[in-house]
C-alpha positions as a printed NumPy array, in Angstrom:
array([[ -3.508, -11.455,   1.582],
       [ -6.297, -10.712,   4.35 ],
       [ -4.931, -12.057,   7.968],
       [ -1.094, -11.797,   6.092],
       [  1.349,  -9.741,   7.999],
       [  4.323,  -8.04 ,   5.812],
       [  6.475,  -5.996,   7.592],
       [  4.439,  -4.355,  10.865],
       [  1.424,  -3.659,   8.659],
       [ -1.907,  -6.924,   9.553],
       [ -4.108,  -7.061,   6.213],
       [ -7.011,  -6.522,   7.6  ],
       [ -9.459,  -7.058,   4.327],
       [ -9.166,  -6.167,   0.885],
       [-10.823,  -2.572,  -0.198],
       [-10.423,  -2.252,  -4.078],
       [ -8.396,  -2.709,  -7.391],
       [ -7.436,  -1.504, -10.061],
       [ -4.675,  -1.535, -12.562],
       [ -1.564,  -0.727, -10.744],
       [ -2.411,  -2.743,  -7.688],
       [ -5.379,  -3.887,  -4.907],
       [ -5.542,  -1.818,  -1.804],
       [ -6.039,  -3.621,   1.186],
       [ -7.27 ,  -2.045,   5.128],
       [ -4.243,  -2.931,   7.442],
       [ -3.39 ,  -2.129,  10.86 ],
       [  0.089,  -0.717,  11.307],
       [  1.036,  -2.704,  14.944],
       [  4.173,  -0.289,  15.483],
       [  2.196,   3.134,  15.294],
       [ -1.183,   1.47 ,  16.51 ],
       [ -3.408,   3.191,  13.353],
       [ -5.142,   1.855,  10.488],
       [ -3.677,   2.648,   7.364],
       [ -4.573,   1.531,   3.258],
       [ -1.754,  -0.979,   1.976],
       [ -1.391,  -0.738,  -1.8  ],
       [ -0.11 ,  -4.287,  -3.144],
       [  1.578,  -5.066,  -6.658],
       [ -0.05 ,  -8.046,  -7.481],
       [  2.383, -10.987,  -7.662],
       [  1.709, -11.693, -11.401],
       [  2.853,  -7.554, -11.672],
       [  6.034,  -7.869, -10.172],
       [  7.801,  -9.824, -12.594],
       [  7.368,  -7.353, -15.635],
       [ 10.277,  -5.01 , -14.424],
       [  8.12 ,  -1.891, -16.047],
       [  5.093,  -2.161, -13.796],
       [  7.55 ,  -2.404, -11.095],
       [  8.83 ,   0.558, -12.173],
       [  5.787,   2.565, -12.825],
       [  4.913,   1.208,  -9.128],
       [  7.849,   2.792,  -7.575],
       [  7.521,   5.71 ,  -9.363],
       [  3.969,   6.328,  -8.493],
       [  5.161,   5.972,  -4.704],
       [  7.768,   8.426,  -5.183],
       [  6.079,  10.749,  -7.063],
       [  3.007,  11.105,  -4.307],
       [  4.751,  11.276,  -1.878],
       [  6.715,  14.222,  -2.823],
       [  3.215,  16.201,  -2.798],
       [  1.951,  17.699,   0.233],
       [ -1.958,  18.748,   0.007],
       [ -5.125,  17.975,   2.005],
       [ -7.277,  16.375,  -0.653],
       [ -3.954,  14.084,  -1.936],
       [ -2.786,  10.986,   0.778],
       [  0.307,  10.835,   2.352],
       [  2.637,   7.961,   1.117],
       [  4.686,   6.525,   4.408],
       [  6.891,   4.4  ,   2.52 ],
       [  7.489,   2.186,  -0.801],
       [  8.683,  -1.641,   0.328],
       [  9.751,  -4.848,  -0.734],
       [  9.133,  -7.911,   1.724],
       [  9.147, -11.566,   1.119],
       [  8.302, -10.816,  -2.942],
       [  5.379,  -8.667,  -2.083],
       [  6.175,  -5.065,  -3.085],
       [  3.521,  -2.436,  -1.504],
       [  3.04 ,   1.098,  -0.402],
       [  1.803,   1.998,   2.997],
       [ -0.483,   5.154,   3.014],
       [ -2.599,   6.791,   5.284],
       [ -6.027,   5.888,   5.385],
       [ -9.185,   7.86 ,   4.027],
       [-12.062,   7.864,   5.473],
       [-13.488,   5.53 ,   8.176],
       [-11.856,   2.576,   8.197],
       [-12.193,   1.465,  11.637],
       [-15.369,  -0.403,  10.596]])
């Protein structure tokens, strides 16, 4: 995925994973910012339950609104690679 482009969002290098997906450091080219891009791994998407549990986890976060939990921007679906955009934590400008 590093140097992949999906939607507006440039992988910028792979942070962590664990079992609902790997979170990669991306640069989101329409709102100039870094952001963390969570990925279901391909081998993921074709069991329609972790799809759903994906999803779900998306829309569940992002109905909360607290400092210490991240924002969810959106939950998307492009070229067979389903991910959620979220803000970043910490420094990732390094």
């Amino acid at each position: 995925m590093t140097g992949r482009t999906i939607s507006h969002d440039r992988i910028l290098e792979k942070l962590g994973e664990g079992g609902m997906g790997v979170v990669y450091k991306a640069f989101d080219t329409h709102l100039d910012r870094f952001v963390a891009i969570k990925v279901l791994p391909a081998e993921k998407v074709s069991d329609p339950e972790r799809k759903r549990r994906f999803i779900h986890e998306a829309k569940g976060t992002s109905a909360l609104n607290h400092p210490n939990i991240i924002s969810i921007d959106d939950s998307r679906s492009e070229a067979g690679v389903d991910f959620i955009p979220m803000e970043s934590v910490g420094d990732l400008r390094r």
